[in-house]
Structure formats: C-alpha cells, structure tokens
N, C-alpha and C positions, 0 to 999 in steps of 0.2 A: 829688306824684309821688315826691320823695325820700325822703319817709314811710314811701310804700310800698315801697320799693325796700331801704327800711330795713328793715322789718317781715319781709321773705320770708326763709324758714327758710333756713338752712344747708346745701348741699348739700356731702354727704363727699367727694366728688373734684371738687368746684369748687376750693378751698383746699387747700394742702399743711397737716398738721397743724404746731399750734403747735411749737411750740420751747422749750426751756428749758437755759440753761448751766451745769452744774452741777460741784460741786465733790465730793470724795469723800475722806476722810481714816480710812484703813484701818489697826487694828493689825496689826503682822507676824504677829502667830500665827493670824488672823482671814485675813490676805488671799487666799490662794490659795482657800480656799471660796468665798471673797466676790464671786471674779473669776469659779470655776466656776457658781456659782448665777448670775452675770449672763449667763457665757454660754449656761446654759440658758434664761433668760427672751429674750434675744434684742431689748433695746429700751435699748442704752444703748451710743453712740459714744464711744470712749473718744479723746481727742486726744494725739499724743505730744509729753512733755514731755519727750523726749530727743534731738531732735531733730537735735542739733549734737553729739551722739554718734556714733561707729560701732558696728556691731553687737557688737564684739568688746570693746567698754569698758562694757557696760550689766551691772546688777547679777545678772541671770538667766541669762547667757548660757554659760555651766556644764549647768545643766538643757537649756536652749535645745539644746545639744550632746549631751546624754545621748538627750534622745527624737527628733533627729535619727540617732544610733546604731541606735537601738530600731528608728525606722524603716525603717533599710538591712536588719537583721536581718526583719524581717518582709515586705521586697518579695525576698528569696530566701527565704524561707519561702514563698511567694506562688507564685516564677518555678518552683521545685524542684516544685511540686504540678501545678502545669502540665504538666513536661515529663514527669512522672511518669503523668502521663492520669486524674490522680485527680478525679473528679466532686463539685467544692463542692458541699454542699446548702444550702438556705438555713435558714439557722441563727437563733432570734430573739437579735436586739440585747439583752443585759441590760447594766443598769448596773454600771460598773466595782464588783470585789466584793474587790479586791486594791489593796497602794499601790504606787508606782510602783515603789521599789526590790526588792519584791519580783517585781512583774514584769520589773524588766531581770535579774534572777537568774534566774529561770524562761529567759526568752528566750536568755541563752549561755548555760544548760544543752543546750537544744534545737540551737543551734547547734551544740556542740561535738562534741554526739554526731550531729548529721545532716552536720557535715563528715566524721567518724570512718566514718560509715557510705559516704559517696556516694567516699571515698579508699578505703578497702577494696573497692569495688564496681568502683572504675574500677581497680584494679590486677586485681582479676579477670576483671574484662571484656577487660582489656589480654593477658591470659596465655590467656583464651578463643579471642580473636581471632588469636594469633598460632597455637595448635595446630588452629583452624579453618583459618587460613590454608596451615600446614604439611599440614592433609589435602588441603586441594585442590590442593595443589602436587605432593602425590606419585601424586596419583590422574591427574591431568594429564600431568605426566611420564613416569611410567609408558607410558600410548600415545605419547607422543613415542618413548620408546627402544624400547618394544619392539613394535612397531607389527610387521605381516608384511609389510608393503610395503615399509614405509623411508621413505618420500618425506616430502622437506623440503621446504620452499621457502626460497629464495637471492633475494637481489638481484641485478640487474643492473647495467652498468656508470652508468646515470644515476642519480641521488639521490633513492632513492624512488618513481619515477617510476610503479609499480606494485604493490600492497597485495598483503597476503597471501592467498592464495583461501580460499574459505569451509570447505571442505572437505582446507584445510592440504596439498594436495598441492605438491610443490615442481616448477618450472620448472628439467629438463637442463642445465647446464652443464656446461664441461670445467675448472673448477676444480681444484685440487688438492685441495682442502679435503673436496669432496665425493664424490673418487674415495675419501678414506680414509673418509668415512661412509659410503659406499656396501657398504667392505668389512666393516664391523664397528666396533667401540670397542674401544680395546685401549692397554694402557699404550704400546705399541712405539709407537703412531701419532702422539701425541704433540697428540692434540685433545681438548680440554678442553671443560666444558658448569658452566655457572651459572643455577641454577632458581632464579625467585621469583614474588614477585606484587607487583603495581604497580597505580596508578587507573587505570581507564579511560579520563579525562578528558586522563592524561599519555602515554598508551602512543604517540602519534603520534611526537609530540616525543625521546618516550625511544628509540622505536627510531631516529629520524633520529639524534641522539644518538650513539648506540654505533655506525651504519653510518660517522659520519666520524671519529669516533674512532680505527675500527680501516681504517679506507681500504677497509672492504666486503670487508675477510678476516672473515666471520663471518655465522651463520646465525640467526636471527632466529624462532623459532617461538611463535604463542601461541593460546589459547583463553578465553574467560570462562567465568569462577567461574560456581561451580554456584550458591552462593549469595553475598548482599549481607553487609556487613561494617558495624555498628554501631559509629559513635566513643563510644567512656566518655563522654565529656564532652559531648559536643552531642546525643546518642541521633539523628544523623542517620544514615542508611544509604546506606553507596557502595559503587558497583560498583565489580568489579576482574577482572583480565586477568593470567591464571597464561602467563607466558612462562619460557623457557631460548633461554639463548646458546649457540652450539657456538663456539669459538676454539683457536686456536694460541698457544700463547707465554706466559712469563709475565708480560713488557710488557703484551699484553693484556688478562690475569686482571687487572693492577691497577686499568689505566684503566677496565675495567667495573666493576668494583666502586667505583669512585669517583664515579661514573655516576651507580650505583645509592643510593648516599647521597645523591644528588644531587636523585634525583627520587622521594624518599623510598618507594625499592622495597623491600621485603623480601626476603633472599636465604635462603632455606632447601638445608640438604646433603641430595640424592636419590640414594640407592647406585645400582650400576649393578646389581647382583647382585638377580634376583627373589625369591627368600628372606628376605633382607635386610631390602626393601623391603615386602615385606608383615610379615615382625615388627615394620618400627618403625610401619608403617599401623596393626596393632592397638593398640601400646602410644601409639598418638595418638588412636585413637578411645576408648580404655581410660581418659585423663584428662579427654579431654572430656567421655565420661558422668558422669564425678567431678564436674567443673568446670561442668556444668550444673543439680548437683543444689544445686552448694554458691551458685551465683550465685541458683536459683529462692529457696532461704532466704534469702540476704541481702536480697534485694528485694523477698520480705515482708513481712522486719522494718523496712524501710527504708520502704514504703508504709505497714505499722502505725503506723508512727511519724509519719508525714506527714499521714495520716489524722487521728491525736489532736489534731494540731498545728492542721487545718483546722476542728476542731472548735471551737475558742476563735480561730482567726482573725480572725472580725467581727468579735470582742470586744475585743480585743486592739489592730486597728488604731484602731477608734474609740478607746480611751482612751486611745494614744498619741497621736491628732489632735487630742484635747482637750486634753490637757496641753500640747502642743508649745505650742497657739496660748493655753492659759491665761498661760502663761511666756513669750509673743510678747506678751501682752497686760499683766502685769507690767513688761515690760523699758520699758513706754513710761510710767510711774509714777516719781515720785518722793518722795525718802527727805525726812519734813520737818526741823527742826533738829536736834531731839531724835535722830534716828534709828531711832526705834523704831516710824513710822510709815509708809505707804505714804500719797501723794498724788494723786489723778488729777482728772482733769477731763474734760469730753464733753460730750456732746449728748444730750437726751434728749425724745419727745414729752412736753407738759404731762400728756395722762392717763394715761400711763405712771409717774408719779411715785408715786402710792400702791404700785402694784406692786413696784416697784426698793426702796422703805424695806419695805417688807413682805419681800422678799429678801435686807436685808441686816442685817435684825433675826434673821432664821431662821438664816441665816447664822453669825452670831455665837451665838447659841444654840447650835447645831451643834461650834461650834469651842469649845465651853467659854472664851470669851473674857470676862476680868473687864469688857474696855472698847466700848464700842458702836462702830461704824461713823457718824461724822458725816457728815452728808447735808445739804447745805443748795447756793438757788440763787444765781446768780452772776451779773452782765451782763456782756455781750462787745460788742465792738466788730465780732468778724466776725459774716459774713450766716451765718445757720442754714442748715444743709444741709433741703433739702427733702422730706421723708415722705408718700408715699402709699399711704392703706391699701386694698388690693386683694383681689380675691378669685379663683376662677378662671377666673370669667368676664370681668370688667374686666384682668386683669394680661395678658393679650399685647394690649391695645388701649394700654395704657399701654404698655408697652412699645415699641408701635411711633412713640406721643409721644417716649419717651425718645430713641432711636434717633436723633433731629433735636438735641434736648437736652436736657438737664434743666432744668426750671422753676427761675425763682426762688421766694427764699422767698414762699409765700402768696402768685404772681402765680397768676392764671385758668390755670387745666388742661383743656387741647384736649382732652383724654382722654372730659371727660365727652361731648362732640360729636361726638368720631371714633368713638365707641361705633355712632349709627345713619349717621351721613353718610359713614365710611368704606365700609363694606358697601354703602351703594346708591348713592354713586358708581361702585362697579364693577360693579352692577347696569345700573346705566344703560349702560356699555359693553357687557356680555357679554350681558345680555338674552336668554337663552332660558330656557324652560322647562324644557324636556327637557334641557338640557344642565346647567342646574341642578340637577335631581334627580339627576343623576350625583354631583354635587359634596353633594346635603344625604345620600346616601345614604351618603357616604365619609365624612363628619363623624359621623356618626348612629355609624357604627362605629366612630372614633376614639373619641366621648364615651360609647358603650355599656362599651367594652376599657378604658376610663380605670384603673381600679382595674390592671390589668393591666399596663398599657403604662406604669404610673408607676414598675411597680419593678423593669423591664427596662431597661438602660444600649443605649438605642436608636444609631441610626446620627446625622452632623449633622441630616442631612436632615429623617430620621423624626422628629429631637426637636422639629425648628424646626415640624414639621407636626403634633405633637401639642400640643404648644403655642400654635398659633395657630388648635385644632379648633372652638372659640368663634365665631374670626373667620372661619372656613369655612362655619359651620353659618350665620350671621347673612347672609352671602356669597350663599351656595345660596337661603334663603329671601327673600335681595332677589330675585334673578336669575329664581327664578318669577316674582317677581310684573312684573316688566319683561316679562318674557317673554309674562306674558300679555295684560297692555299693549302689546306691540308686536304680540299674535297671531303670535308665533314659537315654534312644536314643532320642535325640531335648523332650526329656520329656515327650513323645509319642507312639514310635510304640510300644515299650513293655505292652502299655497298651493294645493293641490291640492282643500280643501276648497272654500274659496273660489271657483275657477272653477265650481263642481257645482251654488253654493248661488245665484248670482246670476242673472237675468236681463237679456239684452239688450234694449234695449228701440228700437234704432235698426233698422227693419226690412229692411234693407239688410246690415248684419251676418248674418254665418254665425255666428260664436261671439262670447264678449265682450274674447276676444284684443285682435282686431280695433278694438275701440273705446278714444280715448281715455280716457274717465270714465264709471266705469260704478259707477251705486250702488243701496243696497239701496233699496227704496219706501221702508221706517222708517229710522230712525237706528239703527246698528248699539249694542247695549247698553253692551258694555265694551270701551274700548279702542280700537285701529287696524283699521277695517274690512277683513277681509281682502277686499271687493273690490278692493282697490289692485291683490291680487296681478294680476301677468301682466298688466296693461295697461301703455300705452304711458308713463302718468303715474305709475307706478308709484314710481319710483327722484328723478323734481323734486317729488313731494310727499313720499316720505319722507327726502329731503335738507333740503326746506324746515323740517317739523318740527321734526325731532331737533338740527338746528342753533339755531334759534332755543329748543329747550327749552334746550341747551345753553347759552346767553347767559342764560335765566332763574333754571337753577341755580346760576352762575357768579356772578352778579351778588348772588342771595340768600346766598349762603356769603361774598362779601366782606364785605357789610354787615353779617354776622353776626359775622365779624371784626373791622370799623371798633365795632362794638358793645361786642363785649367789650376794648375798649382803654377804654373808658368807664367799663366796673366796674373796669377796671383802676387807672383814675387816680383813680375817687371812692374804691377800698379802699386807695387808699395816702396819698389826701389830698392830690392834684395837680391843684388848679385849674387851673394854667397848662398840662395837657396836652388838659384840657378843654376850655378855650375854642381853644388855637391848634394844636391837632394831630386829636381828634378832629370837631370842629365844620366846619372846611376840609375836612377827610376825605369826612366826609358828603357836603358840599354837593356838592366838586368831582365825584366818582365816581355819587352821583346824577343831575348838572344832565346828564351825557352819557349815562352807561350804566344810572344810571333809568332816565332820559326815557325808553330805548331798549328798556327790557323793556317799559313803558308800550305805547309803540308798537304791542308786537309782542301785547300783549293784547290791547287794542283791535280791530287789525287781525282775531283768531280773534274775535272776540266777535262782531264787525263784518261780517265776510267781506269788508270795504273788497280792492281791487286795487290797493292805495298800494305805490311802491317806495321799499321801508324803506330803503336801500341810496342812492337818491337825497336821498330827507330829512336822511340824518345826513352827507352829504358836504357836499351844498349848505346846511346848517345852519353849516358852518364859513366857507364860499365865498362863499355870496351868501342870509348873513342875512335877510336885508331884503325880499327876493323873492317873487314871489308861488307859492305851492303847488300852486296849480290840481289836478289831480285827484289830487296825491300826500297834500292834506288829508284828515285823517282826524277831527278835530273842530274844531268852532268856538274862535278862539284861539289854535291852532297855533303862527300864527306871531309873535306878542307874548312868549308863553308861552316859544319857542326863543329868542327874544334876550335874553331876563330870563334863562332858563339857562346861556346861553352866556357874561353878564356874569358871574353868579355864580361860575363855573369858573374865570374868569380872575381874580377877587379872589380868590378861595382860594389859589391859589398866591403870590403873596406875604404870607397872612393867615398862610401856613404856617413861609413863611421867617422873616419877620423880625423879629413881637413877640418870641417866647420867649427869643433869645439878648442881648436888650437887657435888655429886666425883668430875667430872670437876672442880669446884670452890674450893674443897680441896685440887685436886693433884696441880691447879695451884696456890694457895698459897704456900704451904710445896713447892715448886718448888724456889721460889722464894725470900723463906724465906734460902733458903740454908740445908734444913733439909732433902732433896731426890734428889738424884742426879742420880735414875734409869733410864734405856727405858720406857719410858711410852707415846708412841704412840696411837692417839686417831685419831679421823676423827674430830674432831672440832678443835684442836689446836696441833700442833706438840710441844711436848712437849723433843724431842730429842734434840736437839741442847742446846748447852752450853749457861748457863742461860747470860754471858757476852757479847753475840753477838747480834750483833743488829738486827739481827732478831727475836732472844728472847727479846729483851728490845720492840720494836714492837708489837707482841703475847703481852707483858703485858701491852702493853698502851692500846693493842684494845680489848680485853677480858672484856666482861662486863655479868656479870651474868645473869641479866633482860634481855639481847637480848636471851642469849644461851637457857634458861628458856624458853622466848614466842617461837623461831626457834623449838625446842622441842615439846612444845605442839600444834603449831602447826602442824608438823611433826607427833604427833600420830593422831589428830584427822582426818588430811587427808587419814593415815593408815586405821582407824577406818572404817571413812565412806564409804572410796572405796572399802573397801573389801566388804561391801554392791554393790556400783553401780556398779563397776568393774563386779561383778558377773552379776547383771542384764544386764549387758551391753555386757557379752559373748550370752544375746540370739537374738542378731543380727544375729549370725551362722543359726538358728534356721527362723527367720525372712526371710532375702533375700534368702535363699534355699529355702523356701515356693515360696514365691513370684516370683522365675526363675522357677519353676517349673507351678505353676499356671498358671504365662505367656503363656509358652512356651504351655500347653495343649491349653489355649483358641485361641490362633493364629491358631492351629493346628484344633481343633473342629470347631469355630466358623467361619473360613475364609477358610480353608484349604478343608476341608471335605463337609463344606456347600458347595465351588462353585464347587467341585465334584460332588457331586449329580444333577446338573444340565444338562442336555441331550445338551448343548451347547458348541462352544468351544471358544468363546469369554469370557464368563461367566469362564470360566475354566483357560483361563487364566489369566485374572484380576486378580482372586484369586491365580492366583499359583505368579503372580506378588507382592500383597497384600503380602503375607507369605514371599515369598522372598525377601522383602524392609523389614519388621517386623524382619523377625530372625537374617540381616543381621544387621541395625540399631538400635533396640531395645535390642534384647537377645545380640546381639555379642559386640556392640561398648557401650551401654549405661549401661548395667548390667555388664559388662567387667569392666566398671570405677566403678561404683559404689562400683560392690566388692573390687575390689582394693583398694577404700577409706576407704572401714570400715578396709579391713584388718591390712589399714596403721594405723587407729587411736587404734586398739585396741596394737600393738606391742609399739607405742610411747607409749599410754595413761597405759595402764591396763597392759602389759609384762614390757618394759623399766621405770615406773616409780617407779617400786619399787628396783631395785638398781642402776639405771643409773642418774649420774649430770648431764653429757652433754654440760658443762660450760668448754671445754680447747680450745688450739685452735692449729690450724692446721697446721701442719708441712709447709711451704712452702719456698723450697729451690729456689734459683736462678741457672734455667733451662732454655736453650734454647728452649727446646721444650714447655715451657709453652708459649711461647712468640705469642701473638692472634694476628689478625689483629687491635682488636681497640687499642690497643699501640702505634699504629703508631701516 
C-alpha cells in the first residue's frame, strides 16, 4: 500500500511548489536592470534586509522621492483631463523608450506650461464672469428702476415672516421710505440703492442679514440670473440671484456693503440715467464678445495640450510605477563590504531558477557590465512562503481556500477538492434546474465578455463576480443536475406534471390528492418520482431523504478530511500523527457516524421500517438490549458494542501518547542518546541537535503547553464530529426551504392571479413572481447557499487537516503593481 501511494504521480495543486533561498550579489552598474528584468519575469521574492532601517535612511530614497514627484505631476495631469471632459482612448502600453531624467524634464515641462495656461484661463474666466455678472445686473436693475408701475416689495414689521412674491410686486405701506420711492429717485430724497449678485444658496440668509442690520429701513428686491456662473477653478456651475437694496443714510451704505463682503456678493454701480445705462450695457456686451473669443482660444490650446499629454499618459504612468517600485525593491538590498555591490536575498520556486540566471545573465549583457551577477542557493531556517500555480479556472477556487488561509509549506491544498465539492455542495442546497439555467446562462456571459470585461476597471461587485465566473458556471451546471434529481423545474411545473402522469389506483379516490402514497406501476427512471408531488407524504418523505443524504455527504467529506491529514503526516514524515491523531480519528467518528450512514444504507436498500433515531440513542443508553424490530441485520447488536468500545478508547488513544513520547524523544534527543529521524508535526526533531535552531526547539518545548494544545486538539475532535455532523443538515434545511419558496411564489402569487379573468391582475402577479424568483430564489438564496457552502468546506472539511497559518508567496512583479501605489 505504501508503495503505491509512493508511486502515484504528482498532482500540481496537491503541493505548494518547492522552494528555494537564494542569494543574489549584483554589481552597481548591473543592478537596476537586473532588478527591472526580475520584475518583468515575476518569480523572485526578494526579502528586506533593511529592515531596522527607516524609509528615510535607505540608499534609494532620493529616487524613491523623485518618482513619487513624478507621480503627483501625473495624477493632475490625469485629474486636469477629467475636468476638462477630454475622452482617454486606449492607447497600446509600449515599453519605456526614454530614461527617467529625461522623463521628469519632459513632465515639469508640461506642468509648467499647463499651470501657465489653466492661471491665465482662470484669470479670464474670473474677468468673464464678473462682466457676465455686471450684464445681468444692469439688465435686472434696469426693470427694478424703471419699471411703469413702481412696485416694490417691503418687509413688514416681523422678521421675514413673508418672502418676496414671484411677480416682485411689493405690499402698501405707509413708510417713509416708500412715499419717497413712490415719488421718484432724486438726489434731494436722500435714498440710495446698491445692485449686485449673490448665490442663491445665500440670498435667504443675506437678506435676513441686511433686514436687521438696517432695523427693516430698507427695501429688499431680487430676481434670478438669466444665466449659471462657472467657477475657474472647480468648472462647477452656480446659480445666482441679481438683487438691489434701496436705503437711507450713510451708516447704512456701510453696514451693507460690509454685508456684502460678507456673504461674498458682488456689488456692481447701475446709473440711474437710461442712456447711461444702455452705453455701459453695450461697452459690456462689447468685451464679453472679445473675452469669449479670447477664452474659446485659450481653451483650445489648453485641451491641445492636454490632449498630447493623454497620448503618452499610459506610458508614462507605467514607467514611473515601475521604477518607483524598481527603487522600493533596491532600497531592501544591501551594499556588500567592498561597496561596490548590491546584496539581496528571497525566495524563489525551484523551476524558476534556470529562468532568473537566464535573466540575469541578459541582464548583465544588457548593461555592458564587465562582472556577472552571482546567483547561488542558500538554507534558511524560515518556512518558505507558499506558491500555487493557477490558472483561470482553478484561481477563484483557490482563492476562496485562501480567504480561510494560507497553506503551509507543501501541506495538502483543499483547493484541489473544493474545485468539484464546492459547487455541488451548493448544488445540493439550491437544486433546481430551471433556476440554474438562469445562473449557467449568466456565467456563459460572463466567460463569453471575458476578453472584455478584463480590461474595463469593473465595479467591487462586478469584479468579485467576474472572477468567481468559473465558480458560477460549475454552480449552474451542479444545480441542474440536483434539479433534476430532485425533479424540480423553478420547484414547480413537475408538480403539475406529475398529478397528470400518475394513476390512482385506490378505487374510492377521486384524484390522487387524496391518497397517501401513490406510485408509478414501474420505477420511476431518474431521480425523485414526481409522484411524491401533492400527496399527503409528500413533504415526511422528502424530509426523510435529503436529511439522511445530508448525513451521507457529511460524513463522506469528513473522512475525506480525517484522510488527507494522513498524506499529511506521511509527506512530512510524522509517524506519531499517524498512529495517535489520525487512526483515533477514524475509529472514533466511524464507530458512530459510520455505523450511522451504514444504517441509513442498509435501511434504502432494505426498505427495513427501523427507527434510526432509536438505534443510535439506545446504542448509548442501553447497549446491551435487545432491538427487536429496530434490527436491521444479523449482528447489530455485538457489532454496536465493539463500536461503542472503540469510540471511547480513541479518545484517550488521542490524548495521551503524543505529548509523552514528544517529551521522551525530545529529551533522549538532547541528552545525546538518539540521534535518529524522528520527524513529528509539533517539533522538528531532524536537525542536528548543535544548531541553533535545535538549541531553539529546546528553549521553546514545554510539555504543559504540548499536553493542553493536545487536549485541546482532541476535545475539539470529539465534539465536532458531533456538531460537524449536525451541521451537514443545512444540505437538508435550505433544499427544503428553495423548494418551499419557490412552490409558494408559484401557487400563491403565480397561479392565484391566473385564475383571475383580468389582465391587469395577471399581470401584477406575473410581475409579483418575476421580482420574487428573480430577487429572492436567484440573488438572495444564490448567497445564502453560497455561505453555508463556504462555512461548511472552511469549518467541518478544512478543519480537520488544514493549519492555514503560512504565508504567501509574493514575488516582486510588475504586473502586480495597482493603482493605489501610486
């Protein structure tokens, strides 16, 4: 059996790829190629040996600063093209074809002249806006004073208490104020008026404002701008409100105009004389048609320029992202004695290493470099970070491993298993057909658009669901086939077929409603007879099933757990987990919740009427006893006491060898008296007892921790083979409960506004059903399965032989490089 187990080929995502520690000893005029060619290959962790540096004392950090510069200069190059409305096109990525100081010359070139341009721009827009402002003010004012009516509107004696009417007529009083506007304007009268324009947002405030300023001597008129008013700087557009003050006094004039700086209103001077007023109207319309001819040019030249600018912007930003993180990847390297060297060290896969000398031979070639790049490997005492090589279809299934944590080095990867057991675990829950083909039709799209949808910067959502289109598609195609194992279309029509296709055969019955158990003459081909539907047995025979499949899948996925902790401890060379961790394992979680799928086989094979439910209570109760018609084979009851012992030797078979041996082999270890292999999973006991990782291992080794880690270690065994098990009749739970659903949306919404002779009613309802099946069955029971399926692969599959404490390869790649690095 070892032999064999020996001989079975390699699988690629059983194992994290190997490992190797390597050293790298770069000349200076050699290194930065050296470091850019690595980060194009993408397969070499580089480890920082500056560690107990700050970023401000490291040898690069000069550079580090420059394409940090670079890169502020290009996210307003970026922000300026935005607000400008100019339409990036997608431009192809070439390689950097300039060096970097020539690029940060080019870049405050650009700058200097798109500050030069967007400051002369906003100083015309500023000089625009205020003789746009100055037209609507005189245009406005204007029917203020010379209006044929006259009428004002005035406050009254409460604060504000009533707005100005729409049609600006003003409400009678017997003011002073307004007998002398009543009569005319005129210097004798000694009433004064202040035009401007203010935001709209403020005019409330601004007229309460100046009414208690002036104790409500003062007349309050305004209108909205004809047009919105562009800020230079933000290019937002606000409304604004052309008002004039009528006053007395020159106490008055001040505190309004103090007002008005106040609530940053503009005050413009409007003659009284209509002559006047219409010569300065034209010499204001006269410089805006200037001033709009001169701002269309500038903004041209400004978009020309913006334009050139978005043309080299991929390009640009990638070569500064590369260098930034070339010179992040430098700064963790060290100078060797001589100084004339750079020094690094990492991690690298083993069949990545011809490549890497292959790159760093080109390299040096490249750089005209008299002295080669040494390359050679290294032993470490840390654990290798963990590599798995994926592709598109495996990497959101690993992923969703990761997500719980990352493997150790070279321990077993769930990944390969959660590949088909993920998907038809949630199969088992959502089980419909019809509502699967919703889902394989959505994935079919996703992986149709892929080329598409890869190089659009999608929403979270959309990303997390293109990503995981693999695990939709594999989703959809379980979820038929439950579906049609359980004979469920949206949960429904087969119910309807089923009544049509069966006959009654109790001649007393009207239909086969009526009867408890009503079956075909044959055996139904595939699947769950849809005569179940609509009888009375309907709902205790398919609670009986799906429950008890439920315990047989449950039960099969632990033991395929308890399993791979087996290849676990024979690839690491840990006898001792084998005999007292995974052997107890077995026995104990068999001798009960075997026996108990056993049972539950037998019983379908059997058609026995045994209660499973009394067997395994009174199997604890009253061993001994006799089974009378709850026997289901000869044996039974011998067979339950032999298991029942077996369960209870395993738990202390569990507790208590390992953390004794441990304390013997690692004394006799230390005493000098064994100097074997004796590989364990709690302490490595291979290494020569003089090295200091063995001197280590014996400062940290303390029995009382190994002892409680242990029993704690069984009891959680213990007791989850308990919940674990209850916890597989979720399968059994949300399968009901999609099913359920999906019938009563169907009967109660569906069929009901059917039966209605109207077609308003008919349609609500087919709306009603169609928002139900589309939001509740497809998107909220869609998640839901999903979740349990994930907590049962972490919780109840992955906890019995997965750590999930390593950590994760991550090499120095250009293609990892995101935009928040910038």
């Amino acid at each position: 059996m070892e032999e064999f187990i020996d001989n079975l080929p390699p699988m690629d995502l059983m194992r994290s790829e190997k490992m190797s520690y390597v050293q790298l000893i770069i000349p200076m005029e050699s290194a930065h190629r050296a470091i850019s060619y690595l980060g194009e290959l993408g397969l070499l962790q580089f480890r920082d040996l500056n560690a107990d540096k700050s970023t401000f004392q490291r040898t690069f950090v000069n550079q580090v600063k420059r394409c940090g510069e670079m890169s502020r200069k290009l996210r307003f190059f970026k922000d300026r093209i935005s607000k400008a409305g100019i339409v990036s096109l997608e431009h192809p990525v070439m390689q950097p074809d300039m060096e970097l100081e020539e690029l940060e010359i080019q870049l405050a070139e650009h700058e200097h002249e798109l500050i030069e341009l967007n400051s002369n721009n906003e100083r015309l827009q500023h000089t625009y806006n205020e003789l746009l402002e100055f037209k609507m003010v005189l245009d406005k004012a204007g029917r203020f004073l010379f209006s044929e009516k006259n009428h004002h509107a005035i406050g009254d004696d409460r604060e504000l208490e009533e707005s100005v009417n729409s049609n600006h007529e003003f409400i009678d009083t017997a003011s002073l104020l307004e007998k002398e506007l009543r009569s005319g304007f005129s210097e004798q009268s000694g009433v004064r008026f202040i035009s401007g324009i203010v935001c709209k947002s403020r005019v409330v405030r601004f007229e309460r404002m100046l009414f208690r300023a002036t104790r409500g001597n003062m007349l309050f008129n305004q209108a909205p701008a004809d047009e919105e008013i562009v800020d230079p700087v933000t290019f937002e557009k606000n409304a604004k409100i052309v008002f004039m003050v009528f006053f007395s006094g020159e106490h008055a004039k001040t505190k309004i105009l103090r007002i008005c700086e106040a609530f940053c209103a503009n005050c413009y001077p409007v003659p009284e004389d209509l002559t006047k007023q219409h010569q300065v109207t034209r010499e204001v319309l006269s410089r805006l048609s200037d001033l709009e001819a001169t701002l269309d040019a500038g903004i041209r030249h400004r978009n020309k320029a913006l334009s050139s600018i978005d043309y080299n912007l991929t390009k640009w930003v990638t070569m500064v992202r590369r260098e930034k993180a070339v010179y992040d990847t430098l700064n963790m390297l060290n100078f060797d004695v001589t100084k004339k060297c750079l020094v690094g060290e990492g991690w690298c896969p083993i069949f990545a290493t011809p490549m890497i000398q292959e790159t760093l031979q080109r390299a040096t070639y490249d750089s005209n470099s008299l002295v080669g790049v040494i390359f050679h490997v290294m032993d470490s005492v840390e654990s290798p970070p963990t590599y798995f090589r994926t592709n598109h279809f495996t990497n959101a299934f690993q992923e969703i491993v990761d997500a719980y944590g990352v493997a150790r080095y070279q321990e077993a990867n769930p990944a390969v298993y959660t590949v088909i057991t993920f998907p038809f675990l949630f199969a088992v829950m959502f089980g419909d057909w019809g509502h699967g083909i919703c889902l394989l039709i959505g994935s079919l799209i996703l992986i149709a658009r892929e080329s598409k949808l890869s190089k659009k910067k999608l929403g979270s959502f959309m990303e997390m669901l293109f990503g995981g289109r693999f695990v939709l598609l594999l989703m959809a195609i379980f979820s038929i086939y439950c579906g049609l194992i359980y004979n469920e279309f949206f949960s429904v029509p087969f119910h309807i077929f089923g009544r049509s296709a069966y006959k009654c055969h109790d001649a007393t019955c009207s239909n086969a409603a009526t009867v408890g158990l009503v079956k075909y003459q044959d055996p139904y081909p595939f699947g769950v007879d849809p005569s179940w539907r609509g009888s009375r047995s309907e709902l205790p025979f398919l609670n009986s099933m799906k429950m008890k499949m439920s315990i047989l899948l449950g039960v099969a996925q632990m033991n395929l757990g308890i399993l791979l902790s087996y290849f676990n401890a024979r690839f690491f060379g840990s006898s001792l987990d084998i005999r007292y961790e995974f052997i107890p394992q077995m026995i104990f979680l068999n001798s009960l919740f075997g026996y108990l799928s056993l049972l539950i086989i037998i019983k379908w094979c059997t058609g026995s009427q045994a209660d499973l439910y009394h067997v395994m209570i009174y199997m604890f109760l009253s061993p001994t006893d006799n089974l009378g018609e709850n026997e289901l084979f000869w044996g039974q009851r011998p067979l339950q006491i032999i298991l029942l012992l077996l369960a209870l030797v395993a738990v202390p078979w569990m507790l208590f060898p390992k953390p004794f041996i441990l304390k013997k082999l690692h004394t006799e270890r230390f005493q000098g008296r064994t100097y074997g292999m004796l590989g364990t999973s709690e302490i490595d006991l291979e290494v020569e007892p003089d090295s200091a990782r063995a001197r280590q291992h014996h400062e940290d080794f303390n029995f009382s921790e190994v002892f409680v880690h242990q029993m704690i270690h069984s009891i959680e065994f213990v007791l989850g083979a308990v919940s674990n098990t209850a916890s597989y009749l979720r399968l059994w739970a949300l399968s009901l409960a999609h099913s359920e659903l999906s019938t009563v949306f169907y009967e109660k919404v569906l069929l009901l506004a059917w039966s209605y002779d109207n077609f308003i009613i008919r349609l609500v309802g087919l709306a009603v059903f169609s928002f139900a099946t589309a939001f509740i069955l497809l998107m909220m029971e869609t998640l839901s399965a999903f979740l349990h399926a994930l907590r049962l692969h972490w919780v109840e599959f992955q906890g019995k032989f997965y750590h999930g404490d390593g950590q994760k390869f991550k090499p120095f790649s250009f293609a990892s490089i995101t935009d928040e690095e910038d």
